[in-house]
N, C-alpha and C positions, 0 to 999 in steps of 0.2 A: 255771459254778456258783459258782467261789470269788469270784468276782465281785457273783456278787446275791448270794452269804451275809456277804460283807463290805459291802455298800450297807448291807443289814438290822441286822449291828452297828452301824454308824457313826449309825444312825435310833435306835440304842437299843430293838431288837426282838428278839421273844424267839426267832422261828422267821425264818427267813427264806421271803418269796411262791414260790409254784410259778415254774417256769421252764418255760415252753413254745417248743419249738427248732424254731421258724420254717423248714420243710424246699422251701417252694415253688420248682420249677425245679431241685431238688438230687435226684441218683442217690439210690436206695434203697441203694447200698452206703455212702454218706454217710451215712443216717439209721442203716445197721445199724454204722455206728461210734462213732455217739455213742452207739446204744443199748448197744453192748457196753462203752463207758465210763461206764453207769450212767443215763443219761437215757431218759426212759420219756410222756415230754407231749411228743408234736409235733404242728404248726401248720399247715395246709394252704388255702390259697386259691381254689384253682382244681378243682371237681365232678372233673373227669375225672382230674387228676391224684391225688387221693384214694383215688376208686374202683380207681385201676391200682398205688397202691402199698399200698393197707391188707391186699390177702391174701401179699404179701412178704413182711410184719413179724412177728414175732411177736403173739400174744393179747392179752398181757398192755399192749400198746402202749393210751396214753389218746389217741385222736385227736381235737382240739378242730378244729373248721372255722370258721377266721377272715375268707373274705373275702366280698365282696356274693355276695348269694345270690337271684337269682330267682327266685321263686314255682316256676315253672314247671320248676326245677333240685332243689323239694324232694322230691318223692318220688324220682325216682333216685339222690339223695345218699342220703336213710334206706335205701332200701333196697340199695344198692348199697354201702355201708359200715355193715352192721350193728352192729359193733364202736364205732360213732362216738360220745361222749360227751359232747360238748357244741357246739352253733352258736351262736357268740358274736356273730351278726352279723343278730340280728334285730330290721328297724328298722317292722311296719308289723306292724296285725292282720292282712292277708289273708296274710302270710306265715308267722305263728302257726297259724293256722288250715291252709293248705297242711301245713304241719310235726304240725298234730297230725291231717290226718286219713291223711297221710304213713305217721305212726304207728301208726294205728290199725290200718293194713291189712295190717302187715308178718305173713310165714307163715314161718317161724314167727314169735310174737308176741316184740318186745322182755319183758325179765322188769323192766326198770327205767325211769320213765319218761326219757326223751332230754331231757339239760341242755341250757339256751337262757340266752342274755344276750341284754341290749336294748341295740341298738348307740346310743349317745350321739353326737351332733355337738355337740360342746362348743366347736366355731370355727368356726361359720357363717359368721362374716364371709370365711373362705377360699374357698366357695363351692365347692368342691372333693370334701368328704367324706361319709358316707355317715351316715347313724343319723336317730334324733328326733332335735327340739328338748327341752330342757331342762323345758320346762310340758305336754309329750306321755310324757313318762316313763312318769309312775304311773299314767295310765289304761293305759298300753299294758302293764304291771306286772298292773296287776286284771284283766287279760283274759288274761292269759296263765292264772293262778293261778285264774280261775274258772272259764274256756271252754275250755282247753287240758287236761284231765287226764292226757294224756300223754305232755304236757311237764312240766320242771320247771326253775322261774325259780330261775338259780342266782346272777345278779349282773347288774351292770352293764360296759358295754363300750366305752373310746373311744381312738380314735386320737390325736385333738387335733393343734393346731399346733407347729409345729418349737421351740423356745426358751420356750414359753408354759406357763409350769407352772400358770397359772391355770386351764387346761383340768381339770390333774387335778381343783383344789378345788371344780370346776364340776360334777364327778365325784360327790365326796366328798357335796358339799351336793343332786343329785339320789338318791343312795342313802339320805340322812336321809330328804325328802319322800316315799318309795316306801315304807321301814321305818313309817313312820309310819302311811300309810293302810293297808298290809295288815296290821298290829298285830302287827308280830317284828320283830326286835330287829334292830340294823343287822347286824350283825355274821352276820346269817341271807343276806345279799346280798355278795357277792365283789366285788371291784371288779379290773377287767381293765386295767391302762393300763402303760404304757412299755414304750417297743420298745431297740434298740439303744444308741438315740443320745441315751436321756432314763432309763433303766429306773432308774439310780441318783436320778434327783428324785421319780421314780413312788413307786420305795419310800420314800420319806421322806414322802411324802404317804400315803402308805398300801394302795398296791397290794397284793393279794391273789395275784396273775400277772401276771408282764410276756411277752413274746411279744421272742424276739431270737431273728435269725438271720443278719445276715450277722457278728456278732462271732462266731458257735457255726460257721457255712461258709463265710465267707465270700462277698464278695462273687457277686450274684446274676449267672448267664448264662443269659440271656433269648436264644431261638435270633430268627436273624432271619424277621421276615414276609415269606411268599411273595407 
């Protein structure tokens, strides 16, 4: 944390962005020590791994779901992490749709609608990553906010290339086009970018949240496949 709040000075910023601590593949005794040193955003990738550590944690925990999400994995992640506040990682309407009707059925009902970001591929040429294109944005923006009432579009989301800080500004200039057509202000849309190994260019670009976890646990141990 004294890390992104000194990235944020050095941008000349007044608050410094959320930090959401990247927990995928790490013990819940792990996350309950960063929680007991103050951090309260963690970041999860994997459905099943979510569902088995969100009744571990504490309430009060904001759990953001960062990784692809298939349709067909929405309604057991809503309902199997009631507590979940925000899927950063949504890049299609049929998975808008999955998510809000996800929503709609949960017993008991959510009391707030469930925050969603629209996952950006701001480096297509990598061929690699996940989200829209850059000119699929703001339609998929107006569908959220019109079709979706039990979601709510809370920003924009992207991974981007390794070194490539133009990704963020590719970022920055799809959150203008979106603010624009739904008639609020930018500053109404968050913007999600920088991980570990960039989050100090992110913020100077203007991240709202960056997502780091192996600088917060260290590197990741991924068990071997059977």
């Amino acid at each position: 944390r004294t890390a992104v709040k000194s990235a944020a000075e050095s941008a000349g910023r007044d608050r410094p962005p959320r930090l959401v601590a990247v927990s995928k593949t790490k013990p819940v005794e792990l996350l309950k020590a960063a929680y007991d040193a103050g951090q309260r955003d963690f970041g999860e990738n994997y459905v099943q791994e979510l569902i088995s550590k969100a009744p571990e944690m504490p309430e009060d925990v904001e759990w953001r779901f960062i990784g692809k999400l298939q349709s067909n994995k929405a309604k057991p992640l809503v309902h199997g992490v009631p507590s979940l506040a925000v899927i950063e990682t949504v890049d299609s309407k049929k998975l808008a749709d999955k998510l809000q009707n996800a929503v709609a059925s949960m017993d008991p009902p959510r009391e707030t609608p469930l925050g969603v970001c629209i996952q950006v591929n701001t480096s297509p040429w990598e061929g690699s990553k996940s989200g829209v294109l850059a000119e699929e944005v703001t339609p998929l923006c107006e569908h959220v906010t019109s079709a979706c009432p039990n979601l709510k579009l809370i920003g924009l989301m992207t991974i981007g290339a390794p070194g490539e800080s133009k990704c963020f500004d590719t970022l920055v200039e799809c959150r203008e086009a979106a603010a624009k057509a739904l008639g609020v202000d930018v500053d109404a849309l968050e913007l999600s970018m920088g991980m570990s190994g960039d989050f100090q260019e992110a913020i100077a670009r203007g991240s709202d949240s960056v997502r780091v976890g192996s600088s917060i646990f260290g590197a990741r141990d991924y068990p071997p496949k059977a």
